[in-house]
C-alpha angles and dihedrals in degrees: 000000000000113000133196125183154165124242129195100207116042102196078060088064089045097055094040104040100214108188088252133354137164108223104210129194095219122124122267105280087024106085097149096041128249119014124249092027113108104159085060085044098055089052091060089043086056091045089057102046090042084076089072102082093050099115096216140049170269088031118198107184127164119217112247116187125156088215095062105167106183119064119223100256112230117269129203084249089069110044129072108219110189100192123134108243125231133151086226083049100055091036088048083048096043087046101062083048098065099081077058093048092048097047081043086062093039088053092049111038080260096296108158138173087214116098102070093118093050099256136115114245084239084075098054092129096058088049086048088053091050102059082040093051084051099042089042093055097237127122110292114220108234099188082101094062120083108234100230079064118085112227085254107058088039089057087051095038092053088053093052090052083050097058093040091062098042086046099046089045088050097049089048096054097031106041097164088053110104121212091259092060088038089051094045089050102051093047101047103026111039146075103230094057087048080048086054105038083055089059100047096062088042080061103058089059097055116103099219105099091212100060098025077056084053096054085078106075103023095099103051 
């Protein structure tokens, strides 16, 4: 069967050789680009299927338009945060953001994007202590990871519960902020994206190949 597709991250494709695949530079959620604008997102459809008459794989493109509607939306990889990291510093900080959170799960009939590690949010500091105990380069105390989770995944799993709390806070408390301006926030003034960026590099360095694979992408 002959497949074409759209990814998100291009250094993914790279890694993985699919036999053809559009890289985009849409935000996640937004792989054909802004919403409400079909004429835009059939441009990018054409351009994937497209794909389908190169003779050859595997096929890496990356979609060009000079109507580009979506704006790439800021990475940790592109910010400089000059906190001063402490674990006190990003509880403290996590802390002052719960009457938001709250509100956050009252607004929303207590839907929230924060679960993913297997705690509840009401043991954040325990989470927090976690990514410090492994950038740090202490034992890290694995009693928190289900056993069915590899450490990996557990690491990556802990930093999306993470985001989702700092970004349902922020768009409880700052409803007119879109995700570019929230993004750009946690990773360049708090304390919890100077927290992951540092443990991103910490990963790299780590032999195992699975976490040391999962650095790419934690940051983002």
């Amino acid at each position: 069967m002959t497949t074409t597709g759209i990814v998100l991250i291009e250094e993914h494709a790279q890694r993985v050789k699919p036999p053809r695949m559009l890289a985009v530079p849409f935000n996640f959620g937004k792989a054909l680009g802004k919403p409400g604008d079909p004429e835009f997102q059939q441009t990018v459809l054409n351009a994937t299927f497209d794909l389908l008459n190169r003779d050859s794989s595997p096929v890496l493109e990356q979609f060009e338009s000079e109507t580009n509607p979506d704006q790439a939306i800021v990475q940790g990889t592109q910010v400089t945060n000059s906190i001063k990291l402490s674990k006190r510093l990003v509880l403290e900080e996590a802390d002052s953001l719960k009457p938001y959170y709250t509100q956050w799960l009252e607004g929303n009939a207590g839907r929230t994007a924060f679960g993913l590690s297997g705690l509840e949010a009401v043991r954040f500091n325990e989470l927090i202590g976690f990514l410090e105990g492994y950038t740090g380069g202490n034992a890290v105390d694995t009693t928190l990871k289900p056993p069915e989770t590899s450490l990996a995944n557990f690491i990556r799993y802990c930093v999306d519960d993470i985001k989702a709390y700092y970004y349902e806070s922020m768009m409880a408390r700052s409803k007119d902020d879109n995700d570019h301006k929230i993004h750009e926030w946690f990773w360049s003034e708090t304390a919890a994206g100077a927290l992951v960026m540092r443990l991103a590099e910490k990963m790299k360095e780590d032999e195992d190949d699975e976490i040391k694979g999962m650095s790419f992408g934690i940051a983002r």
